[in-house]
C-alpha positions in Angstrom: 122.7 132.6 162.2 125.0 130.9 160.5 124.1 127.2 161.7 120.9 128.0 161.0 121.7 128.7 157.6 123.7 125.4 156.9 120.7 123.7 158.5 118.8 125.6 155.5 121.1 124.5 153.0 121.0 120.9 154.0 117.4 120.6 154.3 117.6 122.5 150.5 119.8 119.5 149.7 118.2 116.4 151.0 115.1 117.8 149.5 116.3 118.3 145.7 118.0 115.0 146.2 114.3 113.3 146.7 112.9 115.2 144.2 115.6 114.0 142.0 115.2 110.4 142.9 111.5 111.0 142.2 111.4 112.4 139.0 114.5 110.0 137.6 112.0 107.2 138.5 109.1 108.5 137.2 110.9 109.3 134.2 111.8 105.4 133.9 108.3 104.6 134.3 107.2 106.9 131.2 109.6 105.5 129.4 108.6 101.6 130.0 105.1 103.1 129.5 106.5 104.6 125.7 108.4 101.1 125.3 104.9 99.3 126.0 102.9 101.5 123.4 105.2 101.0 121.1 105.5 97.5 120.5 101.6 97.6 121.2 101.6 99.8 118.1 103.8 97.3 116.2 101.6 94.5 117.1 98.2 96.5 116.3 99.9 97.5 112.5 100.6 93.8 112.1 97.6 92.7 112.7 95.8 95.3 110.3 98.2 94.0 107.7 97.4 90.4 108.2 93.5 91.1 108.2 93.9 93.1 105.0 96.1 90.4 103.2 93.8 88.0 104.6 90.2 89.9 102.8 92.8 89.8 99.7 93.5 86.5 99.5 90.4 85.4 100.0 89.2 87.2 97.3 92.0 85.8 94.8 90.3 82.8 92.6 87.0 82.5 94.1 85.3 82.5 91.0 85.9 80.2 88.1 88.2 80.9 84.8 86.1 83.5 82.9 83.5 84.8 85.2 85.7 86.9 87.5 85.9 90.7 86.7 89.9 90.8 86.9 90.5 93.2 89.1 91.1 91.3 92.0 95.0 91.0 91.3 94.7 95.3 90.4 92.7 96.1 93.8 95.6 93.6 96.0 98.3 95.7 93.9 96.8 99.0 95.1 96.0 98.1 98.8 99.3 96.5 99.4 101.7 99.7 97.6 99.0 102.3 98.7 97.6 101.7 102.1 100.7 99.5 102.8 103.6 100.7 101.2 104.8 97.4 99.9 105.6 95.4 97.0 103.8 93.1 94.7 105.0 91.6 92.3 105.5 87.9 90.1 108.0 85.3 89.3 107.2 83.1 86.0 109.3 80.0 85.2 107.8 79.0 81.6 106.4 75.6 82.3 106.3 75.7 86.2 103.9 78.0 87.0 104.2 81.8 88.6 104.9 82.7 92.3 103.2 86.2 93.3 105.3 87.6 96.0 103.8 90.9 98.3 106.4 92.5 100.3 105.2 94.8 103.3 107.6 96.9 105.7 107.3 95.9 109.5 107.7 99.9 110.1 105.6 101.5 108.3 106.3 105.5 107.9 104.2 108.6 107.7 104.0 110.8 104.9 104.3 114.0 107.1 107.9 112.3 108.5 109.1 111.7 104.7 
């Protein structure tokens, strides 16, 4: 009985040991798998920001001096601080001209996390 038992117990063994092995690499592979959709989520929320800065510019100084409505500089504000989270904002040298800079976070965060 008692041979029989220790045969038990290593039998037990070797099998949590496998099972072990089995899940540790699983786990590994879930988390290459979380690593991959992450920085596929980092790519995908770059891209959205460089297609909406893109449809912004464009839309900046299409028209000639006088026959644009003026909003286009008050819609980028709003998409870039709103949808974006980001900055926009000027530089003006008198006699030189004015630089328009637009800030946006690479990470952006959700208003449930804040």
């Amino acid at each position: 009985m008692n041979k029989q038992l220790e045969s038990y117990s290593l039998t037990l063994e070797e099998k949590v040991e496998a099972r072990t092995r089995e899940l540790r690499e699983k786990n590994n592979y879930l988390k290459q798998l979380l690593d991959e959709l992450h920085r596929t989520q980092t790519q995908m929320v770059e891209s959205e920001k460089m297609s909406a800065l893109g449809q912004m510019v464009a839309g900046v100084a299409t028209k000639p001096v006088g026959k644009g409505t003026g909003l286009g500089l008050s819609i980028s504000y709003q998409i870039v601080t709103e949808k974006h989270h980001g900055r926009l904002y000027c530089n003006t040298t008198p006699g030189q001209g004015t630089k328009f800079v637009i800030e946006i976070p690479i990470r952006q965060f959700s208003h449930a996390a804040a």
